[in-house]
FIBAPA-507852 format. One record per residue (C-alpha): residue number from 1; residue in three letters; x, y, z. Coordinates in steps of 0.02 Angstrom, whole numbers, plus 50000, padded with zeros to 5 digits. Layout:
% residues N
+-----+-----+-------+-------+-------+
!   k !   r !    xx !    yy !    zz !
+-----+-----+-------+-------+-------+
! NUM ! ALA !     X !     Y !     Z !
...
+-----+-----+-------+-------+-------+
% end
This chain:
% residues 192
+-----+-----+-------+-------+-------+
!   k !   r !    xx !    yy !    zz !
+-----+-----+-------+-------+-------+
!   1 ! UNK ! 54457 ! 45393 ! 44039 !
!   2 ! UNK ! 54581 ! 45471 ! 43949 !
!   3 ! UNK ! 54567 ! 45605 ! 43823 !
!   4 ! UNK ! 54743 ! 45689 ! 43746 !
!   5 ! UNK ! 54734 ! 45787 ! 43598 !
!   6 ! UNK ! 54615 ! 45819 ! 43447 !
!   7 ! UNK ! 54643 ! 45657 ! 43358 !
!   8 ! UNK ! 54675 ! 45539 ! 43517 !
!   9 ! UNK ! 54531 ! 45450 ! 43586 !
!  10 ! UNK ! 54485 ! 45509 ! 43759 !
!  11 ! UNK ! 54375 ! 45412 ! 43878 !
!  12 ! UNK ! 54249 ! 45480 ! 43988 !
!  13 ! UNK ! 54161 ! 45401 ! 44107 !
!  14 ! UNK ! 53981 ! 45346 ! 44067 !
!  15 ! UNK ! 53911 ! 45282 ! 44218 !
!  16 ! UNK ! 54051 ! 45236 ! 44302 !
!  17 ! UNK ! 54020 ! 45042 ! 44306 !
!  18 ! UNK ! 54023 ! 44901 ! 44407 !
!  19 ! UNK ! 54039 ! 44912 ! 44616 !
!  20 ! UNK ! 54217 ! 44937 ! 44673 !
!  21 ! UNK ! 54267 ! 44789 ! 44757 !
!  22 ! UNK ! 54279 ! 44770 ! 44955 !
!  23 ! UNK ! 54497 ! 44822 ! 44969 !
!  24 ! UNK ! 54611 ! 44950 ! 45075 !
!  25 ! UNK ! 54535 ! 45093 ! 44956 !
!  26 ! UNK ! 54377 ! 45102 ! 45098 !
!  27 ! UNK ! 54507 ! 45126 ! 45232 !
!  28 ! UNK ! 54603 ! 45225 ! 45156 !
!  29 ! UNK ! 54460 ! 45344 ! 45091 !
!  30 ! UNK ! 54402 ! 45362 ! 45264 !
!  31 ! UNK ! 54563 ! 45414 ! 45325 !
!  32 ! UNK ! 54652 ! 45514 ! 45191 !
!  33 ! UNK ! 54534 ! 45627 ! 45122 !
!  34 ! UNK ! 54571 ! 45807 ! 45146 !
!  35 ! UNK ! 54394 ! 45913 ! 45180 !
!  36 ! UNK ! 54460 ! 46027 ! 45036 !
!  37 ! UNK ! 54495 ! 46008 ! 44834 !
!  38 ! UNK ! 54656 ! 46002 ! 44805 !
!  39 ! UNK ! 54799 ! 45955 ! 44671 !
!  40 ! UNK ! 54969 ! 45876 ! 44710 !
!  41 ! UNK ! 55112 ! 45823 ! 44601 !
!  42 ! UNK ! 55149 ! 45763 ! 44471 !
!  43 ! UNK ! 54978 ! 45778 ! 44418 !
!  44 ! UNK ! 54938 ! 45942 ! 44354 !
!  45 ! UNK ! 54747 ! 46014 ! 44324 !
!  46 ! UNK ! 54703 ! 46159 ! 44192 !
!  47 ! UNK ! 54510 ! 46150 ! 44250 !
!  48 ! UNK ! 54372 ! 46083 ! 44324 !
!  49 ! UNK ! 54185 ! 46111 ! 44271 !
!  50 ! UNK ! 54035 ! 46050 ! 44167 !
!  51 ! UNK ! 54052 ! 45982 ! 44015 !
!  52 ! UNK ! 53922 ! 45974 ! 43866 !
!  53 ! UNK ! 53860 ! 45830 ! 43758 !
!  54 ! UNK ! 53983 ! 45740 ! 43627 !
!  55 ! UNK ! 53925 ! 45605 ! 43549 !
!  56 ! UNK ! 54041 ! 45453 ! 43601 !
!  57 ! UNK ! 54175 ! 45335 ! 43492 !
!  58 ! UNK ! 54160 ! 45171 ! 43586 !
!  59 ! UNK ! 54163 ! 45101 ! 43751 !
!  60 ! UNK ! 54313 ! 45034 ! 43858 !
!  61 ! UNK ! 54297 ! 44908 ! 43996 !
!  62 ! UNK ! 54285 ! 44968 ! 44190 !
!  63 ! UNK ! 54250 ! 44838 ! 44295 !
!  64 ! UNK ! 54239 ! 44944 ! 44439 !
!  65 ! UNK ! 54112 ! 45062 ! 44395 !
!  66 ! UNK ! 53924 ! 45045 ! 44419 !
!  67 ! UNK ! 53886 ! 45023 ! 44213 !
!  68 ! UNK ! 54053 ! 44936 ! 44188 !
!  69 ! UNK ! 54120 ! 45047 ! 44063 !
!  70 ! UNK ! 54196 ! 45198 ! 44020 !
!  71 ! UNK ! 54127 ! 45324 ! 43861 !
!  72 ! UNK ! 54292 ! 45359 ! 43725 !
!  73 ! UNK ! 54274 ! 45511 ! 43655 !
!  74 ! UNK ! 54377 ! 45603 ! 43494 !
!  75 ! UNK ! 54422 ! 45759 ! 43512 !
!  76 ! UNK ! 54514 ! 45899 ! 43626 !
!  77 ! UNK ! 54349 ! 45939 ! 43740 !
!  78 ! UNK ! 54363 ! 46084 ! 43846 !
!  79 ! UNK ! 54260 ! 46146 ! 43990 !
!  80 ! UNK ! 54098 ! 46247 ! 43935 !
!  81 ! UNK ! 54084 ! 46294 ! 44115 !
!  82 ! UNK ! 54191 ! 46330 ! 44258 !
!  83 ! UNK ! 54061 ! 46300 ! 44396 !
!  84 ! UNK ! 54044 ! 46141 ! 44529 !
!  85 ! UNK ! 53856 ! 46151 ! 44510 !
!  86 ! UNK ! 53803 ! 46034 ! 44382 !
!  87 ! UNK ! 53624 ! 45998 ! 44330 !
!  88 ! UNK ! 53574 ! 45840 ! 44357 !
!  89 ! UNK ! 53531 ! 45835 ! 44163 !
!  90 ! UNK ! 53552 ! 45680 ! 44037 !
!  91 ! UNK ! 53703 ! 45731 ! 43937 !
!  92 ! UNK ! 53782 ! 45828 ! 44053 !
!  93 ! UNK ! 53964 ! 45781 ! 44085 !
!  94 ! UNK ! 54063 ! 45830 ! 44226 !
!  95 ! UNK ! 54270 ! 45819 ! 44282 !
!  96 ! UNK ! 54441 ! 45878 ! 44268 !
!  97 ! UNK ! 54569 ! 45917 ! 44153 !
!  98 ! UNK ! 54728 ! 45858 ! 44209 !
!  99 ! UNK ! 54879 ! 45788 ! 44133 !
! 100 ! UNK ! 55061 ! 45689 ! 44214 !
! 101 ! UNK ! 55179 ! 45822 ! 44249 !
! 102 ! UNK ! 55304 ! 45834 ! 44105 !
! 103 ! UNK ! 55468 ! 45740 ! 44156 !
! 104 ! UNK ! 55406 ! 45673 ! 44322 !
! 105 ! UNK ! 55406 ! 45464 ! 44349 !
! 106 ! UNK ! 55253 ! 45407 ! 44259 !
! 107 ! UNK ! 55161 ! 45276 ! 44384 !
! 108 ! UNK ! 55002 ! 45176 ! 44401 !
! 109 ! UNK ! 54840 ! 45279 ! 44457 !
! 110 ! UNK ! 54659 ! 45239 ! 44490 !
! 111 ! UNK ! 54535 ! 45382 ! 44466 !
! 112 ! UNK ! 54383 ! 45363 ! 44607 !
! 113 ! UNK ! 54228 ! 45446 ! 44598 !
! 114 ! UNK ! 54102 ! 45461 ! 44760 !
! 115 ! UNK ! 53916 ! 45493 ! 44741 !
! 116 ! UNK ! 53752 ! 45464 ! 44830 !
! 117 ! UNK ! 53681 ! 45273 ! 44816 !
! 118 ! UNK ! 53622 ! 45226 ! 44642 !
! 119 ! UNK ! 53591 ! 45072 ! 44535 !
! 120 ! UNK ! 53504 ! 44894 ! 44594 !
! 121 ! UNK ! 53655 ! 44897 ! 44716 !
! 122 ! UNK ! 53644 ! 45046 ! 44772 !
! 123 ! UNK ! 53824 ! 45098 ! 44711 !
! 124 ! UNK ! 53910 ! 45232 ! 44812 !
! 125 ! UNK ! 54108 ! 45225 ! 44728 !
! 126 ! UNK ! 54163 ! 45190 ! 44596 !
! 127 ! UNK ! 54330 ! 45174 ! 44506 !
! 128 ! UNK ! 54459 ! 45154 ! 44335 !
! 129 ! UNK ! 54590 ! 45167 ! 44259 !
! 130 ! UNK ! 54605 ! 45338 ! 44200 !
! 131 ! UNK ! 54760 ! 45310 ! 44065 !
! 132 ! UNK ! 54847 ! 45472 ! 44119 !
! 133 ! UNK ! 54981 ! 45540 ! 44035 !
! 134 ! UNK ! 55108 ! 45721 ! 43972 !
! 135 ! UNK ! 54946 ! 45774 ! 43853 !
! 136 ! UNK ! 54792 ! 45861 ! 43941 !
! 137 ! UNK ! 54647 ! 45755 ! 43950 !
! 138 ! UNK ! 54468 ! 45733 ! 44025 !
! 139 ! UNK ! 54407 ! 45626 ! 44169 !
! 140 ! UNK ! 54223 ! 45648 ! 44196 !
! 141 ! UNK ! 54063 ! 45587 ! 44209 !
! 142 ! UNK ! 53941 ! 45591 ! 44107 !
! 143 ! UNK ! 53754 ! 45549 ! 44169 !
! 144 ! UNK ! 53711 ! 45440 ! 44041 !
! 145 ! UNK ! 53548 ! 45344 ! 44130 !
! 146 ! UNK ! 53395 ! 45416 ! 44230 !
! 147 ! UNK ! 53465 ! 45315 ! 44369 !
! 148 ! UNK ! 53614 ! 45430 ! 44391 !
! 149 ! UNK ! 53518 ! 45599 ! 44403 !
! 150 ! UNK ! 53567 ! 45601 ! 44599 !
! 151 ! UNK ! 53590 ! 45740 ! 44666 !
! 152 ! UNK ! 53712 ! 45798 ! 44807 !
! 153 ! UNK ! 53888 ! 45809 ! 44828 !
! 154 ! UNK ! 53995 ! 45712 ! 44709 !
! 155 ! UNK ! 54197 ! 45692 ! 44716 !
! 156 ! UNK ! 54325 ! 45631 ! 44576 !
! 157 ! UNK ! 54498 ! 45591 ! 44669 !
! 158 ! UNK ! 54632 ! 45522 ! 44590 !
! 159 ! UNK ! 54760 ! 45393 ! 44679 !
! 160 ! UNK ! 54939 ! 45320 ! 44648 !
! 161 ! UNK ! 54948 ! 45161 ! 44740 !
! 162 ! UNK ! 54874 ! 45235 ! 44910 !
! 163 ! UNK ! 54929 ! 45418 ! 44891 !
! 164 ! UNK ! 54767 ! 45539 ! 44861 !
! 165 ! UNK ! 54861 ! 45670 ! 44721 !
! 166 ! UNK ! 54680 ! 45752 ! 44667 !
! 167 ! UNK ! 54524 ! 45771 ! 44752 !
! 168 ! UNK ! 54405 ! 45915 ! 44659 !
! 169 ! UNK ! 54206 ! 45915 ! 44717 !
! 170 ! UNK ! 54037 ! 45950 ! 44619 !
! 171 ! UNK ! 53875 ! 45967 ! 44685 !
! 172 ! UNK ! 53751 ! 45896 ! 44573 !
! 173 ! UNK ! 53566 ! 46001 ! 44571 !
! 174 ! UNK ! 53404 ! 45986 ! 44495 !
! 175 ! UNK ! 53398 ! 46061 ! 44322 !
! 176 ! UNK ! 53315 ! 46221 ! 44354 !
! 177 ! UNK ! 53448 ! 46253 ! 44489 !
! 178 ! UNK ! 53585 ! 46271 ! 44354 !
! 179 ! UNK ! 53504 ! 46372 ! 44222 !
! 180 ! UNK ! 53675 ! 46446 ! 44170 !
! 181 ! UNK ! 53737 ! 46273 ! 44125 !
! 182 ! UNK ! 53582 ! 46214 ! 44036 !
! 183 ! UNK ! 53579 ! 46353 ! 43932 !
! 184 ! UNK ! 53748 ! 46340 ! 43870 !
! 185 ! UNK ! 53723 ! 46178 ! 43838 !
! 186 ! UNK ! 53564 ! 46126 ! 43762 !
! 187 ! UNK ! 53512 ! 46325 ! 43706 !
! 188 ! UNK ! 53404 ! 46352 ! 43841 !
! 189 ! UNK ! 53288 ! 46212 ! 43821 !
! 190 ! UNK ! 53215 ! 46161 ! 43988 !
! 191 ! UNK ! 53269 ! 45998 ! 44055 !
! 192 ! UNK ! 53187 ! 45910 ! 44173 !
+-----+-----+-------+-------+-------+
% end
């Protein structure tokens, strides 16, 4: 996903598409993962929260996600809640705002999301190319099918080759357990 400023596209993650392959990246979650959210450099994070509906631009390819694409969206989207409870609502997006330090060595990073079992396979990771760069942007997902209304805890870490930089946790509810976020975002409409 990548989102910049007001006239860039940004992508968001859909349904993060397609399995991620059998690799290292299994390993390497099982052993690197800190127990705690956390930001390291260069990458730099301005928030973290629930996002509201935008309508989308277009899709991008992601192999490695359960849908196996990404959502592009216009626009400079900003958080419409700083909370790590997100309803489990169609709509509802949820991620980071982050950006490449200014300056630093620009590399190649993989953004990898965690998430109880969904999907005809039963999808548990999933993973892209999250086109980071100097400008702020959003990575997030967005629950764009019925299938991916699961809740419990979900993680978005991001990785340069096999260093973890980001790891930030939400914990996905039933509607009527985030009331503050579904009346921000849909007026106070009930959602179920």
């Amino acid at each position: 996903m990548n989102l910049f400023g007001t006239t860039q596209k940004i992508a968001m993650t859909c349904a993060f598409c397609a399995s991620v392959p059998a690799m290292p990246m299994a390993e390497l979650r099982a052993s690197a993962v800190p127990s705690r959210d956390f930001v390291s450099a260069p990458i730099e994070l301005e928030e973290a929260g629930v996002y509201c509906p935008v309508d989308h631009v277009g899709r991008a390819a992601a192999p490695d996600t359960e849908s196996g694409y990404i959502l592009l969206m216009e626009g400079d989207q900003r958080v419409a809640l700083h909370s790590r409870v997100v309803p489990a609502s169609l709509g509802i997006s949820f991620g980071v705002r982050i950006r490449h330090a200014p300056g630093a060595p620009m590399g190649n990073y993989r953004m990898v999301v965690t998430h109880p079992p969904y999907g005809p396979r039963n999808i548990s990771v999933e993973s892209w190319d999250p086109n980071i760069s100097t400008g702020w942007g959003v990575r997030s997902f967005q629950f764009e099918y019925d299938r991916e209304l699961q809740v419990g805890p979900w993680s978005m870490e991001l990785y340069q080759g096999d260093d973890l930089l980001m790891r930030q946790s939400f914990q996905v509810v039933p509607p009527q357990e985030a009331p503050e976020a579904i009346e921000i975002c849909f007026g106070g409409t009930f959602i179920s």
